[in-house]
C-alpha positions in Angstrom: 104.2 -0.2 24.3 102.1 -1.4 21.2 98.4 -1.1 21.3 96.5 -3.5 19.8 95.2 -1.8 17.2 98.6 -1.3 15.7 99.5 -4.5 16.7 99.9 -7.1 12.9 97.4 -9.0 12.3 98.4 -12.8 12.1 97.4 -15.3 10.0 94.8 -17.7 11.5 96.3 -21.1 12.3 95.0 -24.0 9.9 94.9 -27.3 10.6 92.3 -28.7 8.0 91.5 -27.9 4.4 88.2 -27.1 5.4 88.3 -24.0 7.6 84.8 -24.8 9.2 86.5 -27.8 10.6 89.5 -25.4 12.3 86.5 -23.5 13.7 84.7 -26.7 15.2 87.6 -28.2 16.7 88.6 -24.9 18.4 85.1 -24.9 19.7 85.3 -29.1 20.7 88.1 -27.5 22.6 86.4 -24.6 24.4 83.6 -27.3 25.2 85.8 -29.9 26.7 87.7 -27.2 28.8 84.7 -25.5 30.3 83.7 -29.4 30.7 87.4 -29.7 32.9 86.6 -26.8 35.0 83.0 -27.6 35.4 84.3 -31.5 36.7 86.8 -30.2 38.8 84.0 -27.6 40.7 81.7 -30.2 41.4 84.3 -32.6 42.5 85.7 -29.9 45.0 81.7 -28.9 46.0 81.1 -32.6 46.6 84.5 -33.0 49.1 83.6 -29.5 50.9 79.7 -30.6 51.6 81.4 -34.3 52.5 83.3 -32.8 54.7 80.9 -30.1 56.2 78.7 -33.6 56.9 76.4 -31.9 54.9 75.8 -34.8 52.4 76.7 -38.4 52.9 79.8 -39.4 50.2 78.4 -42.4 50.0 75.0 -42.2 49.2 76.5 -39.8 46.4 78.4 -42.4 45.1 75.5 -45.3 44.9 74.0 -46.5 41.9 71.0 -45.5 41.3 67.3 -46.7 41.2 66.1 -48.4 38.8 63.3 -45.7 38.8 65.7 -42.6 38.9 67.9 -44.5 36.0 64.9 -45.3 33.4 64.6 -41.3 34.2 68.3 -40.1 33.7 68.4 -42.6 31.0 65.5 -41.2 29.5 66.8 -37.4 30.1 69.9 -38.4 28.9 68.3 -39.7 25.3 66.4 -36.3 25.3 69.0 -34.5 25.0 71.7 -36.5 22.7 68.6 -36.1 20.1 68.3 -32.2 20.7 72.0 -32.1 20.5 72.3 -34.5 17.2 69.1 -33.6 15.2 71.2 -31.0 13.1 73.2 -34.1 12.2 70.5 -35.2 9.8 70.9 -32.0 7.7 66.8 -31.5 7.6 66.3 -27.7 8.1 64.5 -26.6 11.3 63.3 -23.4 10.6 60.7 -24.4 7.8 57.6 -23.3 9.6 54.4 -24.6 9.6 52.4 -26.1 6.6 48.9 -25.9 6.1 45.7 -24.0 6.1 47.3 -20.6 6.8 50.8 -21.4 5.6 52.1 -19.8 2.6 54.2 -22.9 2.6 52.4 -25.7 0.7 52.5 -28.8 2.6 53.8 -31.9 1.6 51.8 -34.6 0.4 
């Protein structure tokens, strides 16, 4: 039996000239199968609790209010922003300006 440490290193796979992309796709990937697993969860919680009579399949299934979808919608906006702000490729981390800020601010 080989152990791993003497097991030959192999090269990575590369799929892109740009190996950044190879490691975002591979993590698009991770994403989108935890996403599968998570779907598939709540899909067989929903049919157990359905069929314990525990919540009604219907009532699951119903649009919702137009007071519950301004606040999805709303939660839902929230977070596509959180997720896409690095998208703009402003920095983050630039602390606070001002008084007691080494950082000048700017004006």
């Amino acid at each position: 039996m080989i152990s791993k440490a003497a097991a030959p290193k192999r090269p990575e796979q590369v799929f892109f000239d740009d190996p950044a992309i190879d490691r975002l796709m591979g993590i698009v990937m991770s994403l989108a199968s935890e996403h599968y697993v998570l779907r598939d969860r709540v899909q067989a919680l929903e049919e157990q609790l359905t069929n314990a009579r525990l919540i009604d399949a219907a009532a699951l299934a119903k649009a919702p209010s137009p007071e519950q979808e301004a606040q999805y919608r709303a939660a839902a906006d929230d977070f596509a922003r959180t997720l896409l702000e690095p998208l703009l490729g402003q920095q983050q981390s630039l602390g606070a300006a001002g008084r007691f800020s080494l950082r000048r601010s700017r004006t």
